[in-house]
C-alpha positions in Angstrom: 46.7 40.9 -28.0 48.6 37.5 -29.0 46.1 34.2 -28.4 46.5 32.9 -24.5 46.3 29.1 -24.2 43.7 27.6 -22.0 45.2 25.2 -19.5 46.0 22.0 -20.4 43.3 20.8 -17.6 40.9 23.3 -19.3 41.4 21.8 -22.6 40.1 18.5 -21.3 37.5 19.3 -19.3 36.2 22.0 -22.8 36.4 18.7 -24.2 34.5 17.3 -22.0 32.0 20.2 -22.0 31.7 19.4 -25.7 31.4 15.6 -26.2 30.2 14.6 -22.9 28.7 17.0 -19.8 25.2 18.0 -22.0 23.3 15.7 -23.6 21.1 17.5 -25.7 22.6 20.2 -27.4 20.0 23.2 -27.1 20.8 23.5 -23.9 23.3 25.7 -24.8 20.6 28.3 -25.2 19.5 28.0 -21.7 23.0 28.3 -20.0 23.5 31.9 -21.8 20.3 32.7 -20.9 20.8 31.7 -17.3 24.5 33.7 -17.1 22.8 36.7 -18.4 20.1 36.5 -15.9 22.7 36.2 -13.8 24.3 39.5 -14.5 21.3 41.3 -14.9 20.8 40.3 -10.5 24.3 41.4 -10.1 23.5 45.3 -10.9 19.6 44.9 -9.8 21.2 44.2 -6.7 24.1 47.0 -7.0 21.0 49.5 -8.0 19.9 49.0 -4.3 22.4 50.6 -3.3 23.8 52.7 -6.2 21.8 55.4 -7.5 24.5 56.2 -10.2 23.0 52.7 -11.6 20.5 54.8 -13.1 18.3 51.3 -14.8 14.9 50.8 -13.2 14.2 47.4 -13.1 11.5 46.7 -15.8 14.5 48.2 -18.0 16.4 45.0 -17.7 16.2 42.9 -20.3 17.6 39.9 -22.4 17.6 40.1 -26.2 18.1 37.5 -29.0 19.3 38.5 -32.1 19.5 36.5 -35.3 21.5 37.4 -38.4 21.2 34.6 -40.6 23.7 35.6 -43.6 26.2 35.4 -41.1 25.0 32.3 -39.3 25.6 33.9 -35.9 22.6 33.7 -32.8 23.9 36.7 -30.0 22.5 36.4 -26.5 22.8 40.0 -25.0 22.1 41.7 -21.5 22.6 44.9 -19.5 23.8 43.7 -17.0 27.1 43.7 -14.8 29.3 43.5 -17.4 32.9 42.4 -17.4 36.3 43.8 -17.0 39.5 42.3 -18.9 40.7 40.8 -15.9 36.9 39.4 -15.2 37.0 38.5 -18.7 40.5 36.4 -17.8 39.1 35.1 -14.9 35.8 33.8 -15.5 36.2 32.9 -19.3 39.9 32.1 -19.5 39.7 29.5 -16.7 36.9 26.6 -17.1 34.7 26.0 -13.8 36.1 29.8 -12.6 32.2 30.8 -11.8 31.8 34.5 -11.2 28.5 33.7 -10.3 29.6 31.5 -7.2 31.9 34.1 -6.1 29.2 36.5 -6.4 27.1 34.3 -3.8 29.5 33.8 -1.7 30.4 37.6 -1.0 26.5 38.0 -0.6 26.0 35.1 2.1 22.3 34.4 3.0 20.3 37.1 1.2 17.0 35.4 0.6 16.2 37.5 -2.5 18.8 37.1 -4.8 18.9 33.6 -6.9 22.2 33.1 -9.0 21.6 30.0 -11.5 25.1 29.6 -12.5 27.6 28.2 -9.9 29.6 26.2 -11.7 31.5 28.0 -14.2 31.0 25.5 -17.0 27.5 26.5 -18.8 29.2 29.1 -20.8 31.2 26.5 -22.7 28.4 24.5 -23.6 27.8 27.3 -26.6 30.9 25.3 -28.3 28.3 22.5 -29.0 26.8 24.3 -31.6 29.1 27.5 -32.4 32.5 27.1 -34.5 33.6 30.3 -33.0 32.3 32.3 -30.2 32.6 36.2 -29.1 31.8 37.7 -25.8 32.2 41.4 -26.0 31.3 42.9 -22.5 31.5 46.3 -21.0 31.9 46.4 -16.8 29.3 48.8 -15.1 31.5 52.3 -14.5 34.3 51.2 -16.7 34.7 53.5 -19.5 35.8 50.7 -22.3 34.5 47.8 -23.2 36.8 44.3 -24.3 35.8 41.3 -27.0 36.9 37.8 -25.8 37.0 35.5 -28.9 37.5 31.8 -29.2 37.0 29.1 -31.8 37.5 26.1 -28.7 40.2 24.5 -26.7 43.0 26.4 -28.9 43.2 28.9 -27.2 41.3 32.9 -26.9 42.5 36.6 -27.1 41.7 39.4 -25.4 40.9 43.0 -26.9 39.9 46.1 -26.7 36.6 47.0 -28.1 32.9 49.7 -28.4 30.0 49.3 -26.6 27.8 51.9 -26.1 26.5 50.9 -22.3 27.5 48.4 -19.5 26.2 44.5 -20.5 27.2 41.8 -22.6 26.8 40.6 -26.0 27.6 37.3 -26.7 27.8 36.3 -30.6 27.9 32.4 -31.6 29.0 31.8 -35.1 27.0 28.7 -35.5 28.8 25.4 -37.0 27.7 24.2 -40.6 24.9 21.9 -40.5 25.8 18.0 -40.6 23.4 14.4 -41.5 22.4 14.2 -38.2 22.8 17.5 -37.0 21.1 21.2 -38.2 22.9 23.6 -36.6 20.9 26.0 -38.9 17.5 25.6 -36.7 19.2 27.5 -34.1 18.5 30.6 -36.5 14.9 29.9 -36.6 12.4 31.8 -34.8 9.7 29.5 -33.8 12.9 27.2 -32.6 14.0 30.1 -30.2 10.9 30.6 -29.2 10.3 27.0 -28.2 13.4 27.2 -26.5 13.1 29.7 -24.5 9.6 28.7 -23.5 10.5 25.1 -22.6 13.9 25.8 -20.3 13.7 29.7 -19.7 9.9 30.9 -19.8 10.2 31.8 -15.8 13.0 34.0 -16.2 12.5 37.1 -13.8 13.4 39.5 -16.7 12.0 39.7 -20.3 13.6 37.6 -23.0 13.3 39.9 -26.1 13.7 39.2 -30.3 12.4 41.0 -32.9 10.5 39.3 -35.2 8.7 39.9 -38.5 5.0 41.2 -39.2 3.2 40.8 -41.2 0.1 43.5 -42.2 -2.6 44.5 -44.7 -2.4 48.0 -45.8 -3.9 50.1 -48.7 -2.4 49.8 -51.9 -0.4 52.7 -52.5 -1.4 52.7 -56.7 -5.4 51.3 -55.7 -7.2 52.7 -52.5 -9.6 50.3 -52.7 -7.4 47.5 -52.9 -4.4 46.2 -49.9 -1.2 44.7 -49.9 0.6 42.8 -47.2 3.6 44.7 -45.5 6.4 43.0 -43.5 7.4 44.7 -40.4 9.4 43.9 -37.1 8.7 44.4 -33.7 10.4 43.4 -30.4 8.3 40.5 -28.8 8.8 39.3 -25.3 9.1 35.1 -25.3 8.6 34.5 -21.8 6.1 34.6 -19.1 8.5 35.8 -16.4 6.1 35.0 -13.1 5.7 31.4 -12.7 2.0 30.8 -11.9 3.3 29.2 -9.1 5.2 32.1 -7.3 1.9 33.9 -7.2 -0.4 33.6 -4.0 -3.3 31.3 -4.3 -5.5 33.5 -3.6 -4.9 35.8 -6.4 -5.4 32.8 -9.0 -8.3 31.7 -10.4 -9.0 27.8 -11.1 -9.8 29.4 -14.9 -6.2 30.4 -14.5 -5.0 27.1 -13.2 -6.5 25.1 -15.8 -5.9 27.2 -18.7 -1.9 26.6 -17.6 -2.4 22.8 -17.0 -3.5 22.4 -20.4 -1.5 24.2 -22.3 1.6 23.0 -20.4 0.6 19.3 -20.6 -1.7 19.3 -23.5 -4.8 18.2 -22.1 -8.0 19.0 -23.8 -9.6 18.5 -20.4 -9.1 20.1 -16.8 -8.0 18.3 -14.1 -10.0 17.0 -11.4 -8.1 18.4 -8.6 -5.6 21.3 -8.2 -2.7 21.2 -6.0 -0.9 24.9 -5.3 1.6 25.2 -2.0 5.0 26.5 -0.8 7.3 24.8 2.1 9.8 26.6 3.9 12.2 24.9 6.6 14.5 22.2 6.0 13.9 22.1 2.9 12.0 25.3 0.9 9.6 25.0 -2.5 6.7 26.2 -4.5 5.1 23.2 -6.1 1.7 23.2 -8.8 0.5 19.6 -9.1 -2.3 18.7 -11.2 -4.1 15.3 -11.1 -5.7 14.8 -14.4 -9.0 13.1 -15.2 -8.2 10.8 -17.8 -5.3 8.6 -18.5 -2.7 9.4 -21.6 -3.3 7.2 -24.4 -0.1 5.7 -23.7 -0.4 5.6 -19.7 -0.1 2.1 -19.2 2.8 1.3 -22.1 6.7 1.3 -21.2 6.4 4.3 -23.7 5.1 7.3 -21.1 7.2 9.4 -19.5 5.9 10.6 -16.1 8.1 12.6 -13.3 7.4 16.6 -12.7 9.0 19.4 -14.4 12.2 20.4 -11.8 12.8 23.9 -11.8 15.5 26.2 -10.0 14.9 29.9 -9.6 13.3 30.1 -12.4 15.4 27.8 -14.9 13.7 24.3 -16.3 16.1 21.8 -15.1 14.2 18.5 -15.9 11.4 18.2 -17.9 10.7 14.5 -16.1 11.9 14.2 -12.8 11.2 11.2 -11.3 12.2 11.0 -8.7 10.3 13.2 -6.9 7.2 10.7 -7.4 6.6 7.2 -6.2 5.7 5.8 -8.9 2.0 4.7 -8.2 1.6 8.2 -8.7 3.3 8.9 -11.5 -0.3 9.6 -13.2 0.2 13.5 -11.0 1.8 16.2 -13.6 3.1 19.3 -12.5 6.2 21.8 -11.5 8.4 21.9 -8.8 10.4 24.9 -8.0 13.3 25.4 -5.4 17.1 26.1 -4.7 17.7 23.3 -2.1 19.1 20.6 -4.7 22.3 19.5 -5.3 22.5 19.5 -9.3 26.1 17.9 -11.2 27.9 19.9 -13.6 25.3 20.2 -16.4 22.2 20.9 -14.0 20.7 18.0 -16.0 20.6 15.5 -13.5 20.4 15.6 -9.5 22.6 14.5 -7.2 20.4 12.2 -4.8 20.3 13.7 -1.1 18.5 14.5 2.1 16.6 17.5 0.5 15.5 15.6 -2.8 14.4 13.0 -0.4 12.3 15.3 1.8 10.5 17.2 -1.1 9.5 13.7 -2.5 7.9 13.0 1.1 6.3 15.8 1.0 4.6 15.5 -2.0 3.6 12.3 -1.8 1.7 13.3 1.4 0.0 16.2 -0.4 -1.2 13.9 -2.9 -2.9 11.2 -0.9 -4.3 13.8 1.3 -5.9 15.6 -1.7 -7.3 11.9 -3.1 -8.6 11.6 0.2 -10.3 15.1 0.1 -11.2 14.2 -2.7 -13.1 10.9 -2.5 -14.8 12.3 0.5 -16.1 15.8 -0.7 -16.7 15.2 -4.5 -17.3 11.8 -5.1 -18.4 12.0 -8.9 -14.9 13.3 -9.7 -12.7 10.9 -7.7 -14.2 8.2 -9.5 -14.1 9.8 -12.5 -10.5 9.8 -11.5 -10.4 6.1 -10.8 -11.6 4.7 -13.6 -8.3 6.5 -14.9 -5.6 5.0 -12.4 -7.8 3.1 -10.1 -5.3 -0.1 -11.3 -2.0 2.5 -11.4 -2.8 2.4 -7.1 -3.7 -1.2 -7.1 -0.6 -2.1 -8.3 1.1 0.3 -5.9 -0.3 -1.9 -2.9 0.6 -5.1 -4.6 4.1 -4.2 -5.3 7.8 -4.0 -3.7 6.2 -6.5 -1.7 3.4 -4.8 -0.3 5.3 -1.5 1.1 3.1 1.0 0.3 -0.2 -0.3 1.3 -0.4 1.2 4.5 -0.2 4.3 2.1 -3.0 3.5 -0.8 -5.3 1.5 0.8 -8.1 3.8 1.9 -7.6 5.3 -1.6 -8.9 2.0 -2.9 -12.2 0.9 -4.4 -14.2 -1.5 -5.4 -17.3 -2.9 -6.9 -20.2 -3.5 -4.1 -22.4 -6.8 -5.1 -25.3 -5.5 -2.4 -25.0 -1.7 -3.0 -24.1 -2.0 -7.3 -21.7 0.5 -7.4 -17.8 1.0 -6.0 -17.3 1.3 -2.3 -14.4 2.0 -0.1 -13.1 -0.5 2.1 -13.8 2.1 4.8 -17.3 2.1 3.7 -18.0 -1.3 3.4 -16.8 -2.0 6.6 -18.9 0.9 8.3 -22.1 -1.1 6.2 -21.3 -4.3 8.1 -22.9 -5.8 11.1 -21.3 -6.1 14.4 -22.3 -10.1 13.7 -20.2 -10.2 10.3 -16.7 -11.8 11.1 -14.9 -11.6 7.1 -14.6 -8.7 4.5 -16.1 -11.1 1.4 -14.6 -10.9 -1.8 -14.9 -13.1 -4.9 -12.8 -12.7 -8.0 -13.2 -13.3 -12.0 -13.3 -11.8 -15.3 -17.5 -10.6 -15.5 -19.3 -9.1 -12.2 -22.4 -10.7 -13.3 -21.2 -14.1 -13.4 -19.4 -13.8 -9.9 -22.6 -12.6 -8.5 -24.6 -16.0 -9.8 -22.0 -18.2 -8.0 -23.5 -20.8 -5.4 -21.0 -19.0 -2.6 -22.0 -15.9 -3.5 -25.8 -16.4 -3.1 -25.2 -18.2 0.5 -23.5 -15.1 1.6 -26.1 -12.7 0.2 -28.3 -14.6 1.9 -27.1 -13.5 5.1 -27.2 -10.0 4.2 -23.3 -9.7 4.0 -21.7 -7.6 0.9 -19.5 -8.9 -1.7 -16.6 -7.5 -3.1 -16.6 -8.5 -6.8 -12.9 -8.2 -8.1 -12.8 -8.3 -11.7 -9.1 -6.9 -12.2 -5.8 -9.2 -12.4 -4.1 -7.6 -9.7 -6.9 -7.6 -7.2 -6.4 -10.8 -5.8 -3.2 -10.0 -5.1 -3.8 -6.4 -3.5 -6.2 -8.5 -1.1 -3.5 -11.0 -0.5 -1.0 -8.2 0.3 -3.6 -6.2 2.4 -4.7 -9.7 4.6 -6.8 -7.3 6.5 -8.7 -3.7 6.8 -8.9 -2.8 10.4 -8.7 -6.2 11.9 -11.2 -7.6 9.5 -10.1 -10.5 7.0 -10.3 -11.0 3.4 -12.1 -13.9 2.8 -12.7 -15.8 -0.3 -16.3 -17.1 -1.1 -14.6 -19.8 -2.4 -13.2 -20.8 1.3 -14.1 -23.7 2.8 -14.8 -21.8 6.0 -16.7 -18.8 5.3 -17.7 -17.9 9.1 -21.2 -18.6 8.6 -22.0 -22.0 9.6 -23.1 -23.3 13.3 -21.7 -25.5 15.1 -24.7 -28.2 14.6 -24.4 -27.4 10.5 -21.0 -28.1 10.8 -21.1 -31.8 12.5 -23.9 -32.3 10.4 -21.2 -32.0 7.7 -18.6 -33.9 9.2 -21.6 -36.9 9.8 -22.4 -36.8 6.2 -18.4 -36.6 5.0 -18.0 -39.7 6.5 -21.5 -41.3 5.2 -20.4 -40.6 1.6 -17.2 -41.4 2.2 -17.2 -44.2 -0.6 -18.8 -41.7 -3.1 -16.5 -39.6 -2.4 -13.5 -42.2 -2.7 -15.2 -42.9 -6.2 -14.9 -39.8 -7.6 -11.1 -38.9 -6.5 -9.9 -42.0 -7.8 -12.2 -41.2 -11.4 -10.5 -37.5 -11.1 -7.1 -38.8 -10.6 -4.1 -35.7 -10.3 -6.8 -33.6 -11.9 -8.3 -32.7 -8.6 -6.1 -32.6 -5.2 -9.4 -33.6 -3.0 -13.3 -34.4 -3.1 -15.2 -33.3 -0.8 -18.4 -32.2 0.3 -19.6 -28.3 -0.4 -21.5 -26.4 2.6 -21.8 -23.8 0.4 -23.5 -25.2 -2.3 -26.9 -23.8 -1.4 -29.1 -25.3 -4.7 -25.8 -25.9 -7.1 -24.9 -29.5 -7.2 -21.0 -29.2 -7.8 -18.1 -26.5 -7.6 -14.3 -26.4 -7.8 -12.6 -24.6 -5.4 -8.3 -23.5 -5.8 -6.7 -25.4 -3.0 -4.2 -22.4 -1.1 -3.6 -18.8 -1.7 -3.1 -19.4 -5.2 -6.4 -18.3 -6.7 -7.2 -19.1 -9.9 -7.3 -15.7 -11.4 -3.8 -16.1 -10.0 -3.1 -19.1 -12.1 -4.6 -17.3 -15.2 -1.9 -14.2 -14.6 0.8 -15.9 -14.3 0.1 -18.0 -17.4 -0.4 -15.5 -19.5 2.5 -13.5 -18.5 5.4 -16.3 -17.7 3.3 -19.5 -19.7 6.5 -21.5 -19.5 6.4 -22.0 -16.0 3.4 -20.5 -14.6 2.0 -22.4 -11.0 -0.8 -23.9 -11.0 -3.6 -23.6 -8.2 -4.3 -26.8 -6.7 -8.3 -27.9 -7.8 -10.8 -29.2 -4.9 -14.3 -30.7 -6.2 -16.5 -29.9 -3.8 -20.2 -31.7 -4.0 -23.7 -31.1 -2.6 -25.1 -34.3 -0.5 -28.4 -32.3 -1.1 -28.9 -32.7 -4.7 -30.7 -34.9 -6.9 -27.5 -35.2 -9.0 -25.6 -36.9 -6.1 -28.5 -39.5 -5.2 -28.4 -39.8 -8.8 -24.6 -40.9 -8.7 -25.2 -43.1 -5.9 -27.7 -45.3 -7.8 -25.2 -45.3 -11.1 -22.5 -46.2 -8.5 -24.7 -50.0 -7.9 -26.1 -50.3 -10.8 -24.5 -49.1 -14.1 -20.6 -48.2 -12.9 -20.1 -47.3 -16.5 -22.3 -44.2 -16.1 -21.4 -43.4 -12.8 -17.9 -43.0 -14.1 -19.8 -40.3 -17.1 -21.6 -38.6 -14.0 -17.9 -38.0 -12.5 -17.1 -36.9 -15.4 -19.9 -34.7 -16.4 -19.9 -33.0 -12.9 -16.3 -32.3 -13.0 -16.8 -30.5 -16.2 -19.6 -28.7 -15.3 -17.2 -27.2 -12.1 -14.9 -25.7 -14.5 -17.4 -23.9 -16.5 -19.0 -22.7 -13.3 -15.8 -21.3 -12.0 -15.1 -20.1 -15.7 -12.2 -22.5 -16.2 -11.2 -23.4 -19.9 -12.6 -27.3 -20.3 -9.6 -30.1 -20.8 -11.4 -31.1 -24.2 -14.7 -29.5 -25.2 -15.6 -32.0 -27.8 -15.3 -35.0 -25.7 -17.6 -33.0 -23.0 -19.5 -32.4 -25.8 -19.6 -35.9 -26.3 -20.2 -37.0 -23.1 -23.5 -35.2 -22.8 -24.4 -36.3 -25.8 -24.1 -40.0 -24.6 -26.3 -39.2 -21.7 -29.1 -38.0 -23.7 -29.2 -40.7 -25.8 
């Protein structure tokens, strides 16, 4: 038969297929995989009815076949099988999808799943093959025909042998390039990586036949052996999905044994997640939270998102989409047929149903942390020390949207009970008396603890959240409050836990010292935005306080991360009337100004080391106390 031309709009659109639709070549592997599982349905489902079909059904099968003298890789089935007019039809015309057809003449049969619906996948074997045949024999035709092409010249149609209804299809693969070996498409562990990372859940058998190899005796020494090479057929995939099974016919050996092979972890994970949804939207999902953090978690560098399948066929290895993305940390599979996928199933098309899986699995997922944290305690925090910060920074960002979300999932370290507590838990430890949810935040726990605040607030038997991570500040800032009850800084000025006496006996002595106070604010300068007095003090004689919601862990952020124009938090000196230090300032005030003006200075120094701020000049504080001394 004389070469037919494809269509000029076929020419383009092969084109297309070539250069453009994929973008990783070995995909190629899995469309021809996916049209002959395809074919293979089309007679299982013919067999139903159709006892002439005479195949059982674990005699289907896929085979790959390698012949590397001749450079050529051949993807066979026994299947449906075409006719010549098929063969016209669904090969001669780009996007002509027999597979679609095939659907739409069944209508809603839940058990049949056809992968290819677009007609295109075929062509994407021109990515890596110079020339390609398809030689095919119809079920109850008595010929078979070859279809050859080398690309968007043009094909012919002929007659042909084949000994049984299927399809053979033989890629004569292109000569390898600088960037590009072709040749590793002839390679065994390649196929079988292949076929394992986009195909392994196949329903039918993927088969090659690969070489052996075998000790046996030497035919010229008995006592002696010789290796022997032989070949066998070896199936490459697993076929049923762990996840299609029923849960309760899988062990949590079996579960963890497939979570770290998959995801190469050397250790289980600390919670399994294994359900199907039916309704508006229908899937099987596997999710695994793991119990340690990738060594490049928390770098631009990892690549989170599930593994997207459909029927069977890997469609994205990363999909992220389907996670928010304070829990990207979650690895695992999704399988289902309710997406909308674009030409080269290699990206989604973003709609309702995409939208409604995602829901659902985020709500899966906080309901098993929440399980979690409440039945098996030792593991969740296991877990947290992992991606305790991944969900911090899910409250703090897009402006505080997902707290409502994370916050019960959040923990942190208790100053009365040493250890991490819920916010749940601290506030069912609190007395009815207790008006604020106390926090106080910094770079060492044991330092936070030692601050004068701190100790007036233990003092009243109140817990103390010690915050020793950048972003906590602003997770409390976004949170405000935990059922009704306030965040408060111990570094407030109004903690809640003075009377009303203590506090005009404040206001009294404000105004008493008003002149030392005056004193030290105009010593102080810009450097401080007040002076006041401290009711907090308890037996410290000075403190600086930020003056706002900037904090000054807040201040040390965004210096280190924008330290051009980073805000600064507004400084408050607060002193303690009570001390020795400030009847000691008093006298200098009268009688040696000079060293009063040293005190102010000493003091203010001795505030920013207490709050663990860096000193404006450590040798001249040095200095300074040096003078005094002497």
């Amino acid at each position: 038969m004389a070469k037919k031309e494809f269509q000029a709009e076929s020419k383009r659109l092969l084109d297309l297929m070539i250069n453009s639709i994929y973008t990783h070549k070995e995909i190629f592997l899995r469309e021809l995989i996916s049209n002959a599982s395809d074919a293979i349905d089309k007679l299982a489902y013919r067999a139903l009815t159709d006892d002439k079909v005479g195949i059982e059904r674990d005699q289907f099968a896929i085979t790959l076949s390698v012949d590397k003298d001749r450079r050529t890789l051949t993807v066979s089935d026994n299947g449906i099988g075409m006719d010549e007019a098929e063969m016209e039809q669904n090969l001669g015309t780009i996007a002509k999808s027999g597979s679609l057809q095939f659907k739409q003449e069944l209508g809603d049969q839940p058990d049949v799943d056809i992968i290819g619906q677009f007609g295109v996948g075929f062509y994407s074997a021109f990515m890596v093959a110079d020339h390609v045949s398809v030689i095919s024999r119809k079920y109850g035709a008595e010929t078979a025909n070859i279809w050859q092409s080398d690309g968007a010249d043009g094909y012919e149609i002929n007659p042909c042998q084949r000994d049984a209804a299927g399809t053979d299809i033989v890629l004569h693969l292109k000569e390898d390039q600088e960037d590009e070996r072709f040749s590793d498409y002839l390679e065994e562990y390649q196929l079988r990586h292949l076929v394992r990372k986009y195909s392994d859940y196949i329903r039918y058998p993927i088969q090659m036949e690969v070489t052996r190899s075998r000790q046996v005796p030497d035919p010229e020494d008995a006592e002696k052996t010789v290796s022997e090479q032989y070949t066998e057929m070896e199936t490459l995939n697993s076929m049923v999905p762990l996840w299609q099974r029923p849960k309760s016919e899988v062990t949590q050996e079996e579960y963890d044994r497939f979570y770290q092979d998959k995801f190469f972890d050397f250790e289980p994970p600390v919670a399994t997640l294994h359900f199907s949804v039916e309704g508006n939207v229908s899937f099987n999902a596997l999710l695994y939270i793991p119990a340690k953090a990738p060594y490049d978690y928390y770098t631009k560098d990892y690549q989170g998102g599930l593994q997207l399948y459909s029927s069977g066929v890997m469609i994205m290895e990363h999909c992220d989409d389907l996670l928010p993305d304070y829990f990207r940390f979650v690895r695992g599979i999704v399988d289902t047929q309710d997406l909308n996928l674009n030409i080269s199933r290699e990206m989604l098309q973003h709609t309702r149903s995409l939208k409604l899986i995602a829901t659902n699995l985020q709500k899966r997922i906080r309901s098993e942390l929440l399980k979690l944290m409440e039945n098996d305690r030792e593991k969740y925090e296991k877990f947290w020390s992992a991606f305790g910060l991944q969900l911090k920074y899910g409250v703090a960002g897009d402006f505080g949207a997902n707290k409502e979300t994370l916050k019960d999932l959040l923990l942190f370290w208790s100053a009365k009970e040493e250890n991490l507590v819920s916010l749940k838990q601290y506030l069912e430890a609190m007395g009815q008396e207790q008006t604020y949810i106390y926090y106080a935040s910094g770079e060492n726990r044991s330092r936070l603890a030692q601050l004068p605040q701190c100790q007036l607030v233990r003092e009243k038997g109140y817990d103390i959240l010690l915050l020793t991570d950048e972003v906590d500040e602003f997770v409390v800032q976004i949170l405000m409050n935990y059922q009704e009850k306030a965040f408060r800084s111990v570094t407030a000025e109004d903690l809640g836990l003075s009377t009303e006496e203590e506090q005009k006996a404040l206001e009294d002595a404000a105004e008493k010292y008003k002149p030392v106070l005056e004193f030290v604010k105009s010593r102080l300068g810009e450097r401080v935005k007040d002076v006041r007095l401290g009711q907090n003090l308890r037996d410290q004689a000075v403190s600086i306080v930020p003056d706002g919601s900037l904090s000054f862990e807040m201040e040390k952020y965004f210096a280190r991360v924008q330290p051009e124009n980073a805000p600064k938090a507004g400084r408050i000196l607060e002193l303690n009337p009570n001390h020795p230090v400030f009847n000691a300032l008093q006298v200098a005030m009268t009688q040696d100004p000079d060293k009063a003006i040293k005190f102010v200075e000493l003091l203010y120094n001795q505030a920013l080391l207490i709050a663990d701020l860096p000193l404006e000049d450590p040798t001249v504080y040095a200095d300074l106390v040096c003078s005094l001394m002497v």
